[in-house]
N, C-alpha and C positions, 0 to 999 in steps of 0.2 A: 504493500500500500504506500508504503514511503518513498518507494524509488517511483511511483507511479505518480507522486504526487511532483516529486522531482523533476521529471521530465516534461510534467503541463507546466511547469513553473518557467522551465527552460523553452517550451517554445513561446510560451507568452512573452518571457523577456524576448526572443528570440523579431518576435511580431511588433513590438511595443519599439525595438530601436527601428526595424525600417518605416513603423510607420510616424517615428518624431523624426527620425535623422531626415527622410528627406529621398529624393533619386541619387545623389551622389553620393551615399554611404548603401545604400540599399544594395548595392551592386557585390562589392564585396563580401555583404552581409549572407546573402545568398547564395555566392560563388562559397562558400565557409560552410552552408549547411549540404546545397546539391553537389558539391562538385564539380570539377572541371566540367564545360563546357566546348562550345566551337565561338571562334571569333567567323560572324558571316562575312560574304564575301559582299565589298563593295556595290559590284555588277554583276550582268551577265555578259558572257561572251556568245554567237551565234558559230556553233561548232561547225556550219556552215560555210560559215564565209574565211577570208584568207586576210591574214593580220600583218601589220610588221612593227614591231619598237620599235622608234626614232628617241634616243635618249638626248637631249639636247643641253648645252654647257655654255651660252652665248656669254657668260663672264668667267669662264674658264675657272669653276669651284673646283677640279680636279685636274692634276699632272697631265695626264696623257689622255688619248684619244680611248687608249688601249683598255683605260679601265670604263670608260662611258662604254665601252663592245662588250666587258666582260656582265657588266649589270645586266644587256638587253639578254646578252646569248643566256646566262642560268635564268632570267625571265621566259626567256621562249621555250627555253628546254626545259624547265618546268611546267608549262603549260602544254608542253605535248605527250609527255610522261604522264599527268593526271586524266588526259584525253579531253581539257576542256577544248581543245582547239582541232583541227585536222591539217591545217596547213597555213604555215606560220614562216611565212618568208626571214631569209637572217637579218638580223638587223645591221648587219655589217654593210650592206648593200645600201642602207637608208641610210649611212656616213658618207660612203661614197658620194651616192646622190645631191646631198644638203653640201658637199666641197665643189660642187659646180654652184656655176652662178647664171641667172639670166638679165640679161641688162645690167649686169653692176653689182645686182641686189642676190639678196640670199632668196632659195627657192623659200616657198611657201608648204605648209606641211602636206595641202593637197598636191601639190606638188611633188611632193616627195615621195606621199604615196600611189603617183599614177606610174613614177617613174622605175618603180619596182612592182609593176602591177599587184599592189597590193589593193585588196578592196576597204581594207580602214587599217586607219593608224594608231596607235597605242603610243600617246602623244606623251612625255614626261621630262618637263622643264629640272633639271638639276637648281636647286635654290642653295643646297649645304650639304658639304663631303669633310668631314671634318672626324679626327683624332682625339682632339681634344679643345675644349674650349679655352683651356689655361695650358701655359706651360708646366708640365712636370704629370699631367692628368691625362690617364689614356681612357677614353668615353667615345668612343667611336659614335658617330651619329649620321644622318644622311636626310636630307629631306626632297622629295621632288612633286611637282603639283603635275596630278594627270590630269587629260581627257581625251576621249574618243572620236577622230573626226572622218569622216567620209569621204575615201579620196575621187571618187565621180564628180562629187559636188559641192568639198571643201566644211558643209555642214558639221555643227556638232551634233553627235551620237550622245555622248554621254559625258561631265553631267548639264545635265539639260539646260540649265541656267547658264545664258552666253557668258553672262560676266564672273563667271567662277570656274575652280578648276580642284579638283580634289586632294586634299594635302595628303599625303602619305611620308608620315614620319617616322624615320628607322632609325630605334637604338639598339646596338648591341650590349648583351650583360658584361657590366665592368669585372674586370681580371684585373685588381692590386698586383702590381708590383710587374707587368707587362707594359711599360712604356718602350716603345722601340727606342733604341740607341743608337743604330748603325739605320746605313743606308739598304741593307736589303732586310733589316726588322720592318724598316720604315713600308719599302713597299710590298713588305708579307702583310703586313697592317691591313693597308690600303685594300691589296687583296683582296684579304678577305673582308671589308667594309663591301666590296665593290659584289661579289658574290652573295653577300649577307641581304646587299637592298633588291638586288634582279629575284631574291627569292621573295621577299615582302611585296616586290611587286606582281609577282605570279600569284603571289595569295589572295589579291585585292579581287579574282575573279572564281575563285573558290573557296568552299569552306573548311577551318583548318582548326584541329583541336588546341585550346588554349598555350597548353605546354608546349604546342609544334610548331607555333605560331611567329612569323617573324613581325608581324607588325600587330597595333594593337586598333581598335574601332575606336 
């Protein structure tokens, strides 16, 4: 009788904090009783149609060309490994493409993706590639704003709203006492920053269990 009473006691307390704390403590409160869940996926993709990354870096947040290629390729090859997609152009192509120019100016993203006949583009402005925000702090971070635009007709797909663009912010868990020191710690780093966000970004179009999750809603 006692432990039964114990346990009405405990989910009452249990009811009584989500329902004073509020939606922002609720969350946790319930991840504590259910258990791990899925973090959903942003969109959907049309396993139909034929896709391509364009990782784009117009302020140069990262070193090299080479790690904007490595974000798209573990993006796309995550995305054909779960079978959200069936065909999924490389994004190595959509680099090529964006280093020509027409009249002067830089192509346009329909542009880019007619030039790779791709039928939409999986559009992602790099905003922040970063190690650490202080010196001596290794916090790996990355942020890039998506959206989906249709290269027939330049149109956006997704998200719907012209003037907005979906923020997708990726932190990897801090490791004390892994600050790179040398120049190839540095770009083992980067690396794996650069692998870390192509996979948060392939998550944004499926559902991914909390623990496995590289990015967060």
């Amino acid at each position: 009788m006692k432990n039964r009473r114990r346990h009405m006691a405990a989910c009452l307390l249990a009811a009584m904090t989500t329902l004073v704390c509020g939606c922002n403590i609720a969350t946790p409160v319930a991840y504590a009783i259910a258990g791990p869940g899925k973090v959903k996926k942003a969109t959907s993709l049309d396993e139909e149609r034929s896709y391509v990354i364009f990782i784009d870096d117009p302020s140069s947040k990262v070193a090299s060309r080479r790690l904007r290629g490595e974000i798209a390729t573990t993006a796309q090859e995550a995305l054909l490994k779960r079978g959200v997609v069936k065909n999924m152009i490389d994004g190595r192509s959509a680099f090529i493409a964006a280093s020509g120019e027409r009249y002067g100016e830089r192509l346009s993203v329909q542009e880019i993706g007619q030039s790779v006949k791709a039928d939409v583009v999986i559009y992602a402005l790099l905003t922040q590639f970063t190690l650490g925000e202080d010196i001596g702090t290794y916090r790996p971070s990355a942020t890039l704003q998506v959206k989906l635009i249709e290269s027939s007709t330049g149109d956006r797909i997704w998200p719907p709203d012209v003037d907005t663009m979906y923020p997708l912010v990726v932190t990897m868990p801090q490791r004390p006492g892994m600050t790179p020191s040398t120049v190839s710690e540095l770009q083992k780093a980067q690396q794996e920053l650069a692998e870390y966000s192509g996979m948060a970004l392939a998550q944004m179009f499926y559902d991914v269990e909390v623990t496995r999750s590289n990015r967060r809603p």
